[in-house]
NUBAFI-156115 format. One record per residue: residue number from 1; residue in one letter; x, y, z of N, C-alpha, C in turn. Coordinates in nm, 2 decimals, always signed. Layout:
num, residu, n.xx, n.yy, n.zz, ca.xx, ca.yy, ca.zz, c.xx, c.yy, c.zz
NUM, A, X, Y, Z, X, Y, Z, X, Y, Z
...
***
This chain:
num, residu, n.xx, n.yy, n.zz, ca.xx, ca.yy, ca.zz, c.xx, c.yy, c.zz
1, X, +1.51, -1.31, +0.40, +1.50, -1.31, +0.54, +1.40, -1.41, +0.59
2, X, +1.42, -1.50, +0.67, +1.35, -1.58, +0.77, +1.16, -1.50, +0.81
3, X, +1.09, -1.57, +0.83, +0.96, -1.53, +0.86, +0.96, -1.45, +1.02
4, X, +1.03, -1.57, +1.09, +1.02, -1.48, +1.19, +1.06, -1.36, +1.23
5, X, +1.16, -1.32, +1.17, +1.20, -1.16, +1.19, +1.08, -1.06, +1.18
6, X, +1.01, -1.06, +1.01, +0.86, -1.01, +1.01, +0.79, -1.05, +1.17
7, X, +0.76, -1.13, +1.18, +0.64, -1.16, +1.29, +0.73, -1.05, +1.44
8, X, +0.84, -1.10, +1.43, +0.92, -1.04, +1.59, +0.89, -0.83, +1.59
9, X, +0.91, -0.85, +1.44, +0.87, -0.72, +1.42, +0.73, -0.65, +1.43
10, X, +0.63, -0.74, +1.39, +0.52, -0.74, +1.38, +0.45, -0.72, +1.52
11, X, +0.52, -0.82, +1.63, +0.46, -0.82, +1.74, +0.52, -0.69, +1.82
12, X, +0.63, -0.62, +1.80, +0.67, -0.49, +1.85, +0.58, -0.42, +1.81
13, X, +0.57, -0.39, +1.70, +0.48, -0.28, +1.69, +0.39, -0.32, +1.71
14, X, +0.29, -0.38, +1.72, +0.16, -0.44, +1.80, +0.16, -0.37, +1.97
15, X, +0.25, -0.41, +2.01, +0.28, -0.41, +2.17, +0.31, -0.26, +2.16
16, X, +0.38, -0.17, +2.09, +0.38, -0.07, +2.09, +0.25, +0.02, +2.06
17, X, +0.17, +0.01, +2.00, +0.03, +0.01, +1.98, -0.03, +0.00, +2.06
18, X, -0.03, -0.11, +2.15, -0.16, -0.14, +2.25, -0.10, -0.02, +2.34
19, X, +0.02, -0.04, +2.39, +0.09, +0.02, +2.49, -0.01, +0.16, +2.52
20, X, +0.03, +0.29, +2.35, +0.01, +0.36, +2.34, -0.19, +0.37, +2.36
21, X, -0.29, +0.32, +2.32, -0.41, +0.30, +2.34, -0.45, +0.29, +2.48
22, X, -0.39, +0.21, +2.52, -0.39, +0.20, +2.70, -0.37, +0.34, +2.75
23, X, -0.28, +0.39, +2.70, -0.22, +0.53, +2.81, -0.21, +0.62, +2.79
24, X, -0.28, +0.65, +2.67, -0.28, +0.80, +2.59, -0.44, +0.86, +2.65
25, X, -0.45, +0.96, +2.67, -0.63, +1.05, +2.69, -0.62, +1.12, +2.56
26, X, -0.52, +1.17, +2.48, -0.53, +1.25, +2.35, -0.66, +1.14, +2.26
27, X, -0.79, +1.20, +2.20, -0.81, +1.11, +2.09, -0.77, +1.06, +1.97
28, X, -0.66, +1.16, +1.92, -0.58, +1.12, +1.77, -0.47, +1.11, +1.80
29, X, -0.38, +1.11, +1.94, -0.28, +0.99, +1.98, -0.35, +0.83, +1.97
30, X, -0.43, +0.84, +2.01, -0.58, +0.65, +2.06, -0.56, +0.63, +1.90
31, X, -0.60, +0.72, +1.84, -0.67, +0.66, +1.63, -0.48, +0.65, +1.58
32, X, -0.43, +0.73, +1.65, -0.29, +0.68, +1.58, -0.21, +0.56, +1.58
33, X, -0.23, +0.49, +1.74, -0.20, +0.42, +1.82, -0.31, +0.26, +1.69
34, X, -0.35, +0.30, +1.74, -0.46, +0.20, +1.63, -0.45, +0.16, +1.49
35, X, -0.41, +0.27, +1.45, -0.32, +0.28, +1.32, -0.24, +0.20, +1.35
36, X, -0.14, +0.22, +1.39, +0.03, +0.16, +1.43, -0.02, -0.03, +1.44
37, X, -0.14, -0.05, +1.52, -0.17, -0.17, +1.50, -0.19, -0.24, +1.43
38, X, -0.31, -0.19, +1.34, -0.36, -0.24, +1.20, -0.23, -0.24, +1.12
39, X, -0.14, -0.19, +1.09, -0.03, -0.21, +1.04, +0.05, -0.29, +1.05
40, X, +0.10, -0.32, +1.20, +0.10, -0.45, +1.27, +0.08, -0.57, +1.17
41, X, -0.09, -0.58, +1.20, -0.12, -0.69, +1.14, -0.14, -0.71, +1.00
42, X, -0.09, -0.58, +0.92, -0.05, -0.63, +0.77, +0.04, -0.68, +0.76
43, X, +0.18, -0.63, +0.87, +0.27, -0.69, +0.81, +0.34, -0.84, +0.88
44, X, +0.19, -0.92, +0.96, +0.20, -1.01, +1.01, +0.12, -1.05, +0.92
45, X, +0.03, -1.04, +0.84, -0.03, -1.11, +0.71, +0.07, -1.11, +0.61
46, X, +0.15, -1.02, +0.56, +0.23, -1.03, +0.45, +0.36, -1.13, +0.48
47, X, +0.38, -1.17, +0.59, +0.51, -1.23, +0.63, +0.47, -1.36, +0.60
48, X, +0.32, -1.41, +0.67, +0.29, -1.55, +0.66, +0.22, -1.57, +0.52
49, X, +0.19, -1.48, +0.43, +0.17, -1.49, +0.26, +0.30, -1.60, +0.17
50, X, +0.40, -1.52, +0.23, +0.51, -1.59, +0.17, +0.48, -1.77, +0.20
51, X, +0.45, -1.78, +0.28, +0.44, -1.93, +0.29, +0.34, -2.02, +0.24
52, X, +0.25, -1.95, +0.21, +0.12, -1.99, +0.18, +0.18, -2.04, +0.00
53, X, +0.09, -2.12, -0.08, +0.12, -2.17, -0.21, +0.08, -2.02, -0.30
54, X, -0.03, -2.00, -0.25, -0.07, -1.85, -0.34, -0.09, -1.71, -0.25
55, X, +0.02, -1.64, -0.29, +0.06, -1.50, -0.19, -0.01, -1.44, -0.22
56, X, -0.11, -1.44, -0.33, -0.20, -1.26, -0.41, -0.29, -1.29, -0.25
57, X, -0.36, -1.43, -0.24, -0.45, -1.42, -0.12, -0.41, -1.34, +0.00
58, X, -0.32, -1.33, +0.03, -0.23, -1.24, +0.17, -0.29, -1.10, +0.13
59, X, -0.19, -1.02, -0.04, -0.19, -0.94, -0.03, -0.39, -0.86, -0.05
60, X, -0.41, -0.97, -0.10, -0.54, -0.91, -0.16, -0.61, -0.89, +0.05
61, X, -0.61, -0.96, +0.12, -0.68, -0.96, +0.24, -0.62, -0.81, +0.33
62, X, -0.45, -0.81, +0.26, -0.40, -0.65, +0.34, -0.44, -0.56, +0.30
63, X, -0.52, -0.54, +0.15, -0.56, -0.37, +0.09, -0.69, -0.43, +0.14
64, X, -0.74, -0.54, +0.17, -0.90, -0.49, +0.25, -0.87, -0.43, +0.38
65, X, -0.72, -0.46, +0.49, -0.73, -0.40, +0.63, -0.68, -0.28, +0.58
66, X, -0.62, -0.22, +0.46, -0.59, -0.10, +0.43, -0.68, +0.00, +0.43
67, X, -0.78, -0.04, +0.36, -0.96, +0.03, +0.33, -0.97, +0.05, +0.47
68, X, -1.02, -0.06, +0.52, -1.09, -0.09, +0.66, -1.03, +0.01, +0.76
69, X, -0.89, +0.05, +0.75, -0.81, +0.10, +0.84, -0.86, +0.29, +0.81
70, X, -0.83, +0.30, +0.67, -0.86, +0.44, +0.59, -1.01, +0.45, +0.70
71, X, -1.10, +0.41, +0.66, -1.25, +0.42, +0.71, -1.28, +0.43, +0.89
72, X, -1.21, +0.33, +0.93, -1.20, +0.34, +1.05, -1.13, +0.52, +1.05
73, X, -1.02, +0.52, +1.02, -0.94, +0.67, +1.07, -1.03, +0.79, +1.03
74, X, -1.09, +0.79, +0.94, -1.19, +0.89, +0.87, -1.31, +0.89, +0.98
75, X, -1.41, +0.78, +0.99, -1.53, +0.82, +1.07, -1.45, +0.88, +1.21
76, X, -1.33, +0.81, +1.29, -1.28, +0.81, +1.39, -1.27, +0.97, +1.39
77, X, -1.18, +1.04, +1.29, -1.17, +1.20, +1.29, -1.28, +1.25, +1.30
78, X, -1.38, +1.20, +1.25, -1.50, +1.32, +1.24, -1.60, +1.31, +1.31
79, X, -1.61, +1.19, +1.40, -1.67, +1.22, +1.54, -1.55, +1.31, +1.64
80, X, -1.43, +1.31, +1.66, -1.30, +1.38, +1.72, -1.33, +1.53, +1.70
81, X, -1.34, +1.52, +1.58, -1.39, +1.66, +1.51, -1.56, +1.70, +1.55
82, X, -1.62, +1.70, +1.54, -1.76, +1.70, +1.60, -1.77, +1.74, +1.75
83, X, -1.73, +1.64, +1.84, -1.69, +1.68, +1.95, -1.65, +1.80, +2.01
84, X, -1.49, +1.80, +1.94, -1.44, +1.92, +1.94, -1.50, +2.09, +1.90
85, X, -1.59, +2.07, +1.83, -1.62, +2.17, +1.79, -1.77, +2.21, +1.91
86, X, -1.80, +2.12, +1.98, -1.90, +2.16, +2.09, -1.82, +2.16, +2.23
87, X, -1.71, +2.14, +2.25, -1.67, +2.14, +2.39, -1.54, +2.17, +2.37
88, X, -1.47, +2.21, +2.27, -1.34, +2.28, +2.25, -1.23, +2.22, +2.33
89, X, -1.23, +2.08, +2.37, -1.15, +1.94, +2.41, -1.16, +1.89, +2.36
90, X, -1.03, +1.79, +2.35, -1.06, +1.63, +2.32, -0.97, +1.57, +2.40
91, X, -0.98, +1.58, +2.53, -0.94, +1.50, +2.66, -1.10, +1.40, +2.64
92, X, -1.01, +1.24, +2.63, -1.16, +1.14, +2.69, -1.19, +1.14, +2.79
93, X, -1.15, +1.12, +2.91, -1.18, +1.13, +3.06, -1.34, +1.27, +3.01
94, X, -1.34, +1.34, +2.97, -1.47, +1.41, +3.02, -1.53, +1.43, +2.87
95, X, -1.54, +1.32, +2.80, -1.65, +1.27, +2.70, -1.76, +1.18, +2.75
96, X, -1.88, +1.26, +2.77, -2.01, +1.22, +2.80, -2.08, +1.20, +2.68
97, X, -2.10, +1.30, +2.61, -2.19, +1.31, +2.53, -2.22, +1.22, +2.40
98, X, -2.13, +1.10, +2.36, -2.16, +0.98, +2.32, -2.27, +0.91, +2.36
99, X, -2.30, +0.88, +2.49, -2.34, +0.84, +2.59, -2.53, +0.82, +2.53
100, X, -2.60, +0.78, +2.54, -2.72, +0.78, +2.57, -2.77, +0.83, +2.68
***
């Protein structure tokens, strides 16, 4: 298959991502939504790999946004979690307590 199919694909789910971040108040709809993007952009890294002379460089740069993504979702829960256990919400609109 052609490159751009990956990319056309790539940019849906992107757009579907941001979409969802934009307009969600849930906080683990927002980290999922985020998810859905970082994924995105693997598979807008693995598409343009193929063109490159040496592909391991693609894939080796997608298990770093893989990590990066795991870590991001893990701290992201356990401030969500934290939260939640002092104000028994996770509506953002009435998250202060980040705040300084």
């Amino acid at each position: 298959m052609p490159v751009i199919y990956y990319v056309i694909l790539s940019s849906l789910l992107f757009c579907i991502g941001l979409y969802g971040v934009l307009t969600r108040k849930n906080a683990v709809a927002i980290l999922l939504c985020i998810e859905i993007m970082l994924n995105a952009a693997n598979l807008n890294i693995i598409a343009f790999s193929r063109c490159w002379p040496e592909p391991a460089r693609g894939t080796i740069f997608v298990l770093f946004v893989i990590g990066l993504a795991a870590a991001e979702a893990a701290v992201g829960l356990a401030i969500i979690i934290s939260y939640y256990r002092k104000s028994e919400a996770i509506d953002l609109d009435n998250i202060n307590l980040l705040k300084w």
